[in-house]
BAFI-3210 file (N, C-alpha, C; in Angstrom, 3 decimals, decimal comma, padded with zeros to 6 digits):
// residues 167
n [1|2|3|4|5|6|7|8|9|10|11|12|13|14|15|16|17|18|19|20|21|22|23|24|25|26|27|28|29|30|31|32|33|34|35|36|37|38|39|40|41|42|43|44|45|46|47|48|49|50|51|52|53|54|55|56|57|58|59|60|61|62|63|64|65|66|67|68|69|70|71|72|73|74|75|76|77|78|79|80|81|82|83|84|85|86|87|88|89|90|91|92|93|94|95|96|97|98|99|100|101|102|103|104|105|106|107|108|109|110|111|112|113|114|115|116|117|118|119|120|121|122|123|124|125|126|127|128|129|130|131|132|133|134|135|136|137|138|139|140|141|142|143|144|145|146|147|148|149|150|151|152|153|154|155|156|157|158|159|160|161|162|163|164|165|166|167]
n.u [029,361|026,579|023,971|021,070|018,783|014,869|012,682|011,245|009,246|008,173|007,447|006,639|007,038|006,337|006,135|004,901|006,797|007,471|008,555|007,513|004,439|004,690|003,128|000,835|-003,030|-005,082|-007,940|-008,869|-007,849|-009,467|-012,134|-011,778|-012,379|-014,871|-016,231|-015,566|-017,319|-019,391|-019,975|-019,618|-017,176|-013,545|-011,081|-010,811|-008,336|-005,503|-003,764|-002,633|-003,294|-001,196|001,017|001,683|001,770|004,066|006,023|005,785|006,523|009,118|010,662|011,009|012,278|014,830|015,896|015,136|015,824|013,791|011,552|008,693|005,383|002,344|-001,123|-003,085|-006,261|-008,339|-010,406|-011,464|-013,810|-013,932|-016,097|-016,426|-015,690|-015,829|-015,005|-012,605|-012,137|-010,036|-009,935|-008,079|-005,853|-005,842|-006,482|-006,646|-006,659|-005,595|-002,868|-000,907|-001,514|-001,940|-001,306|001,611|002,437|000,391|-000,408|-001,537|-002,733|-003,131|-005,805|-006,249|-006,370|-007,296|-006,379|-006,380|-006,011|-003,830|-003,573|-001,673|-001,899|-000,036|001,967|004,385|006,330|006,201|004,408|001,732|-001,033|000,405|000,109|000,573|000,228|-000,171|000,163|-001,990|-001,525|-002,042|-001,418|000,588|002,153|001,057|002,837|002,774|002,860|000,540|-000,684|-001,339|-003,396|-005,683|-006,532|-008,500|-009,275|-011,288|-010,905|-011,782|-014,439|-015,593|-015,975|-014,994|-012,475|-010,415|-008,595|-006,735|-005,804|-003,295|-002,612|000,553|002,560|005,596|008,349]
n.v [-015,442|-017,199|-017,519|-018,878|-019,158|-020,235|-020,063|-018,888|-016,526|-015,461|-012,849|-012,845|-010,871|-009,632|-007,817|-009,299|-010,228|-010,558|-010,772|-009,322|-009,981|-012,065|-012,041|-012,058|-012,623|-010,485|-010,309|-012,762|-014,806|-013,502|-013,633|-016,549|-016,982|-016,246|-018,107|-020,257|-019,595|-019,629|-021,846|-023,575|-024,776|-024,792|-024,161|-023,033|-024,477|-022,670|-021,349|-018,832|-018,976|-020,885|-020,026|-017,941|-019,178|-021,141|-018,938|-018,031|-020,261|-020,942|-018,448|-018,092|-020,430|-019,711|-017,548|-017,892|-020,293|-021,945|-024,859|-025,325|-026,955|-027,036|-026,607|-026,206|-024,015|-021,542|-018,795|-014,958|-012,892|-009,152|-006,730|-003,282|-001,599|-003,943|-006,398|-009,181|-011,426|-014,501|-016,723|-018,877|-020,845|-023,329|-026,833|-027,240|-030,031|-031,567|-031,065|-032,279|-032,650|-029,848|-026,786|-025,279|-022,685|-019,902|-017,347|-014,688|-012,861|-010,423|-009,030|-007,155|-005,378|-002,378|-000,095|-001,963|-004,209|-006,291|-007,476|-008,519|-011,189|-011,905|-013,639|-012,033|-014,083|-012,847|-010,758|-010,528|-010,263|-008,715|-006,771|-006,556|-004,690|-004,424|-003,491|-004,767|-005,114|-004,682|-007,374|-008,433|-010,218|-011,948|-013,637|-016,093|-017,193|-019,964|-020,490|-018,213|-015,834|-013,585|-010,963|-008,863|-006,021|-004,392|-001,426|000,927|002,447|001,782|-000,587|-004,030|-006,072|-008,526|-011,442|-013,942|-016,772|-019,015|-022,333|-023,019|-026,482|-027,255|-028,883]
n.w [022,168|021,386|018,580|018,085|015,383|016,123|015,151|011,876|010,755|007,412|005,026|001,388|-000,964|-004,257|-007,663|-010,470|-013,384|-016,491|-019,873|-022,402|-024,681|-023,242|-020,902|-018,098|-018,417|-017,031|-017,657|-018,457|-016,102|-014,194|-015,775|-015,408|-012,596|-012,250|-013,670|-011,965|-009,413|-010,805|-011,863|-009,196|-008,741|-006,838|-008,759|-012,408|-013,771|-016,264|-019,160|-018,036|-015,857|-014,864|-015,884|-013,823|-011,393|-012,178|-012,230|-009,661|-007,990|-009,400|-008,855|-006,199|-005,409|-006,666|-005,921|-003,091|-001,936|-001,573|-001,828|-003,383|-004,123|-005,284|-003,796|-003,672|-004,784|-005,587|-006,517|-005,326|-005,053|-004,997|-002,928|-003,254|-000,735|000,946|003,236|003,996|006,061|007,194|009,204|009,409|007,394|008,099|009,303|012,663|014,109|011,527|010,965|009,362|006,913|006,073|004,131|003,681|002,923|001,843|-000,872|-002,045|-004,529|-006,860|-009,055|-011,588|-009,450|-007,176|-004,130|-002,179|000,790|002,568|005,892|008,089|010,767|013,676|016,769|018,529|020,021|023,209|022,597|021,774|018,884|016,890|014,332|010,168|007,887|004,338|000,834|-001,323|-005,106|-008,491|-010,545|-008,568|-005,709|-002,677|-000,187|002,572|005,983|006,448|008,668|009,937|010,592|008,205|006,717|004,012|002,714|000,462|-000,033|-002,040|-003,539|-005,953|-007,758|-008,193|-006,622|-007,419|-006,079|-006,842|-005,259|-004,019|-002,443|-000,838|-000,573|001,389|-000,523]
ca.u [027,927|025,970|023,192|020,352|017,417|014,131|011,520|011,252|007,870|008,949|006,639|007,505|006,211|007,112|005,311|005,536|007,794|006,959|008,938|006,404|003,955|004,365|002,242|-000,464|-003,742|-006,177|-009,047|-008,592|-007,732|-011,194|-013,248|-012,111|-012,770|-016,037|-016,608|-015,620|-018,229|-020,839|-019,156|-019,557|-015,407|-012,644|-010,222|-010,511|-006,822|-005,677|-002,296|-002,315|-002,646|000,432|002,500|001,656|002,030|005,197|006,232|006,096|007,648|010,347|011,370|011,090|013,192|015,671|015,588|014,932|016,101|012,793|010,878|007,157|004,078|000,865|-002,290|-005,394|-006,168|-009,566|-010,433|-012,391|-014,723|-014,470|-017,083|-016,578|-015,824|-016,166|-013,661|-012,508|-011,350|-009,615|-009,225|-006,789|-006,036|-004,957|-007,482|-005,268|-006,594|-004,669|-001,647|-000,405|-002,283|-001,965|-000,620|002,658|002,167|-000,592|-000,252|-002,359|-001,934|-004,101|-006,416|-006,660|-006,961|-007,228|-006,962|-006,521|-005,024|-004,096|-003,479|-001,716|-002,177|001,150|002,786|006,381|006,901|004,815|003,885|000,952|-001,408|001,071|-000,377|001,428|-000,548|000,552|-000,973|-002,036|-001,496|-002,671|-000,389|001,464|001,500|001,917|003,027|002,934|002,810|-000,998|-001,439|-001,241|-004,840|-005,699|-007,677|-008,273|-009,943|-011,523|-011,069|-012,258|-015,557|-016,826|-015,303|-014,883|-011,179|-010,646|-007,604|-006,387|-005,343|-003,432|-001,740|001,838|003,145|007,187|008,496]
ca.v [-015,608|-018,153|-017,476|-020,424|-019,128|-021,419|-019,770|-017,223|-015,972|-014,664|-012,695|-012,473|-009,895|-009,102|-007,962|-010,384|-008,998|-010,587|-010,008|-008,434|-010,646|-013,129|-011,238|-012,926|-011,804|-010,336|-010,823|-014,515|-014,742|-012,657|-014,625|-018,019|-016,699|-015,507|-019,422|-021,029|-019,594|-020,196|-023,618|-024,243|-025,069|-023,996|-023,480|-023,297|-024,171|-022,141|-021,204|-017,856|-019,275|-022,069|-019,184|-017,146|-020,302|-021,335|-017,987|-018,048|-021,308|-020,585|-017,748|-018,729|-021,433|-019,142|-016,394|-017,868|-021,801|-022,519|-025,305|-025,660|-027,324|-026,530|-027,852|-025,823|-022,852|-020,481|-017,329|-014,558|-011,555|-008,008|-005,583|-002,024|-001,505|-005,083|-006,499|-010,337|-011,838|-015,384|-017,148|-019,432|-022,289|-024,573|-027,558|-027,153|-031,154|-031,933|-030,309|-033,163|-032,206|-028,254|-026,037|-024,156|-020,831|-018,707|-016,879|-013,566|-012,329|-009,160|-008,961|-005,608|-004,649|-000,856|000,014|-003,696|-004,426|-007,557|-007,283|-010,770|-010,708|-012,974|-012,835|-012,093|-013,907|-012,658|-009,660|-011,294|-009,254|-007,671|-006,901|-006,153|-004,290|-004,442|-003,575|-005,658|-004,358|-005,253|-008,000|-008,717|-011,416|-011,823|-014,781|-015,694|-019,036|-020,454|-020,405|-016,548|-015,371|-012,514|-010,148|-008,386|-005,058|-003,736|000,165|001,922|002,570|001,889|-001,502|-005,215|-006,436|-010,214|-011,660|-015,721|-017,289|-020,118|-022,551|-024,119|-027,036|-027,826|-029,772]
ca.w [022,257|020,316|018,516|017,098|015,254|016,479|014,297|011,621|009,879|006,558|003,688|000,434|-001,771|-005,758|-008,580|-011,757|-014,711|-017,523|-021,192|-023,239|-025,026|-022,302|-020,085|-017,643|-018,580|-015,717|-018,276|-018,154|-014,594|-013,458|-016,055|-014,362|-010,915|-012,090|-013,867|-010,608|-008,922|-011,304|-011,829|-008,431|-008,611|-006,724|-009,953|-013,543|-015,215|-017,555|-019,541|-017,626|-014,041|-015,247|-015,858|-012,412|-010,978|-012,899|-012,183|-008,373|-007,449|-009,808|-008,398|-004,741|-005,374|-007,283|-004,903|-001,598|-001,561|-001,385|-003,109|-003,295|-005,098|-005,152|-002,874|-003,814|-005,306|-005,718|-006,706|-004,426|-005,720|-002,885|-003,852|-003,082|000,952|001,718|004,305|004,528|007,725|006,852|010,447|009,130|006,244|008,711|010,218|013,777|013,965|010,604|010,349|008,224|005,440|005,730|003,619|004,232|002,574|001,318|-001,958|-002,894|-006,015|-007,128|-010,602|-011,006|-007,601|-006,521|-003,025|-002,003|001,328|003,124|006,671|008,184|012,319|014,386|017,259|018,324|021,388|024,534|022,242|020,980|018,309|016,039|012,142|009,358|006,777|002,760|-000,147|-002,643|-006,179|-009,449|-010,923|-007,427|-005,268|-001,349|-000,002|003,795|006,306|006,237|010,229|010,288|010,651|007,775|006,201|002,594|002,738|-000,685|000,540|-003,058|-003,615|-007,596|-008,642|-007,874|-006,720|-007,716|-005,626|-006,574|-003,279|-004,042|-001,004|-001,221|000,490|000,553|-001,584]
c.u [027,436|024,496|022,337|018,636|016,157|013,166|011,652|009,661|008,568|007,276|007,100|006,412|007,092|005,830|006,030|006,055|008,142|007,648|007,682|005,812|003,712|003,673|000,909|-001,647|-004,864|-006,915|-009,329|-009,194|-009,477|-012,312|-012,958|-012,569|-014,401|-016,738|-016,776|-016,751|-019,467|-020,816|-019,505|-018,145|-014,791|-011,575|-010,647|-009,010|-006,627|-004,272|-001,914|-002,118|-001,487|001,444|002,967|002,225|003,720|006,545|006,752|006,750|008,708|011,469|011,634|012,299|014,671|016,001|016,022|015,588|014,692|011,767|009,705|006,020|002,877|-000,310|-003,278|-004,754|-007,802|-008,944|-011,718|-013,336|-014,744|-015,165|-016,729|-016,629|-015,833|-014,483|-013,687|-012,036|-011,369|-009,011|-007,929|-007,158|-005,531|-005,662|-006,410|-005,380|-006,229|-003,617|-000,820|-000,848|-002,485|-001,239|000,395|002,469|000,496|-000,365|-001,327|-002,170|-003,511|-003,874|-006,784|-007,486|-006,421|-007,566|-007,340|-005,581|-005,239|-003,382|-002,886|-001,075|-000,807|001,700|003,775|006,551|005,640|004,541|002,971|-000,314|-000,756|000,281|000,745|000,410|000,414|-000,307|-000,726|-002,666|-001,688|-001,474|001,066|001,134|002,072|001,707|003,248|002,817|001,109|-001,476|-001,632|-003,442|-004,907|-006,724|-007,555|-009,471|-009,841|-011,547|-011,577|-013,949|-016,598|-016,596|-014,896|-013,087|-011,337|-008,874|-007,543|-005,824|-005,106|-002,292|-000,707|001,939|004,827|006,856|009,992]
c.v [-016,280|-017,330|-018,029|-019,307|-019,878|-021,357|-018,509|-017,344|-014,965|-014,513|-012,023|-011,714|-009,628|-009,203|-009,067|-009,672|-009,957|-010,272|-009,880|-009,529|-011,995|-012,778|-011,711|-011,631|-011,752|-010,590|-012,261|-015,053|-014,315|-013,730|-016,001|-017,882|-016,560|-017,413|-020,072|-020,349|-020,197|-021,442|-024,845|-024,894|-024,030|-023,346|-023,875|-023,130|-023,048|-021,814|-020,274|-017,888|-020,117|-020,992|-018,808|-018,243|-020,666|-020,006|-017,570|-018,890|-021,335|-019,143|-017,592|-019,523|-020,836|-018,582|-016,758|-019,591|-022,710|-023,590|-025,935|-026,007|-026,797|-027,205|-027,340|-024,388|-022,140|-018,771|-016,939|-012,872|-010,808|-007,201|-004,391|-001,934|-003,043|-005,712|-008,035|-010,941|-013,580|-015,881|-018,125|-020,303|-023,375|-025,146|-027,845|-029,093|-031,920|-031,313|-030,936|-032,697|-030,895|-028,005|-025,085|-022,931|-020,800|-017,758|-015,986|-013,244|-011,569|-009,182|-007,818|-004,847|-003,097|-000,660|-001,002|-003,888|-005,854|-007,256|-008,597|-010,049|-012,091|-012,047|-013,224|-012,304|-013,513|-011,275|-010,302|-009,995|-008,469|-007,994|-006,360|-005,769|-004,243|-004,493|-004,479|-005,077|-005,046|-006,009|-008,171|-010,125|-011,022|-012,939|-014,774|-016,895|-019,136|-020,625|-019,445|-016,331|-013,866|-012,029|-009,374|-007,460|-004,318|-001,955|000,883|001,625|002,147|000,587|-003,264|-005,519|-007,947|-011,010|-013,295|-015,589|-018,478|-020,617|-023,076|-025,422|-027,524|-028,580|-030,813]
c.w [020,970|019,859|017,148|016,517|015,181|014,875|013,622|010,693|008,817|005,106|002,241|-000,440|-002,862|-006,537|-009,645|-013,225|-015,937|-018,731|-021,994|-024,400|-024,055|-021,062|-019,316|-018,109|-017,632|-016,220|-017,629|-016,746|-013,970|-014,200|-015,521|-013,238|-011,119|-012,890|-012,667|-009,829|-009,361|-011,674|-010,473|-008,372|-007,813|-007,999|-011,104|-014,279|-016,111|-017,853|-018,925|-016,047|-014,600|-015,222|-014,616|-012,155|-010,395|-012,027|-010,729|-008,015|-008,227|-009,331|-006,651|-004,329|-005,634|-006,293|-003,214|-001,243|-001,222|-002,266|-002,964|-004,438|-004,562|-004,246|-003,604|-004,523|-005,620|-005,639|-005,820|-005,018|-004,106|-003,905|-003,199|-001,364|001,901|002,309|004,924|005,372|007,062|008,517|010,749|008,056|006,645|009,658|011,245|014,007|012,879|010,182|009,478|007,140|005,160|004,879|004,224|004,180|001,818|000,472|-002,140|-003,935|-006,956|-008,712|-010,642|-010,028|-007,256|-005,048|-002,546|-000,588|001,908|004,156|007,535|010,245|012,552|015,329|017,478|020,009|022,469|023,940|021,153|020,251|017,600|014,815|011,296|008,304|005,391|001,879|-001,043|-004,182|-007,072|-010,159|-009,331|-006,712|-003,365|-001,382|001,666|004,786|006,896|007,578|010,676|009,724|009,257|007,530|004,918|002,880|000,677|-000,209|-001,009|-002,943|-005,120|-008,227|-007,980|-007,839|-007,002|-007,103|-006,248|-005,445|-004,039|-002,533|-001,575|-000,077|000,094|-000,050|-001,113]
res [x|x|x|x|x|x|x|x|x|x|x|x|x|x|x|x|x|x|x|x|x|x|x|x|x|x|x|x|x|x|x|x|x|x|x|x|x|x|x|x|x|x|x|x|x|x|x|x|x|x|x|x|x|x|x|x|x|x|x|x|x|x|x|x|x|x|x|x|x|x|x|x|x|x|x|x|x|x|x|x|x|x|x|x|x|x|x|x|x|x|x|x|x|x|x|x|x|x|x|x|x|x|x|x|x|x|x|x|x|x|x|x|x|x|x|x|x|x|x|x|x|x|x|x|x|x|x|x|x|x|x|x|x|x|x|x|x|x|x|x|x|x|x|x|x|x|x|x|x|x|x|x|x|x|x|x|x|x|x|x|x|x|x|x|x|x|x]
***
């Protein structure tokens, strides 16, 4: 018996580990997110996203055979109970120009989940819930419908979202 795999949906999840002094800083990170808004920008650069960055497609590649650049990138402010529904990052009339993956990656996030909806086959509607933790990242393919639930009650979560496309 043969057997061809057509399609696989794969999510990758790791926190970032860091030698000591080389350490991304959430400060940073939150105050660009909190520029880009008032900027009116999707990203402000900075040496601490380069690392994340750096950080993810190097170990993807390492890890998984995988090798990806960057398309876009923004940061998102959840307030206390608030609950984002993301219908997709993929214009279904340009799929040339989509992004492959989808990148989360939690700024000190408490009680952070991300929820990514696909289905398996004629079992359509499956979720996969996962939390998203402070200094983590999820990673996942950009036609999957999701969602990011702030579940605590006293405090602002600040997620980056950036997209990949191969390479």
């Amino acid at each position: 018996m043969k057997k061809k795999v057509l399609t696989e949906q794969a999510i990758y999840t790791d926190e970032i580990k860091l030698p000591e002094g080389f350490e991304i800083n959430p400060l940073e990170l939150s105050q660009n997110i909190l520029k880009g808004f008032y900027l009116n920008k999707n990203s402000i650069q900075s040496k601490h996203f380069d690392q994340l960055n750096r950080y993810i497609i190097e170990n993807l590649q390492l890890r998984h055979k995988i090798k990806l650049v960057n398309k876009e990138t923004w940061g998102n402010i959840f307030t206390p109970n608030e609950e984002y529904t993301c219908l997709s990052s993929v214009d279904p009339v340009d799929l040339k120009n989509a992004p492959d993956f989808i990148c989360l990656y939690g700024i000190n996030t408490e009680e952070c989940y991300v929820t990514i909806y696909y289905d398996d086959n004629r079992r359509k509607g499956r979720s996969h819930k996962i939390p998203l933790k402070h200094n983590s990242f999820i990673i996942f393919p950009s036609t999957n419908i999701y969602t990011v639930s702030n579940n605590q009650k006293s405090s602002l979560n600040f997620v980056q979202t950036i997209t990949f496309e191969y390479f």
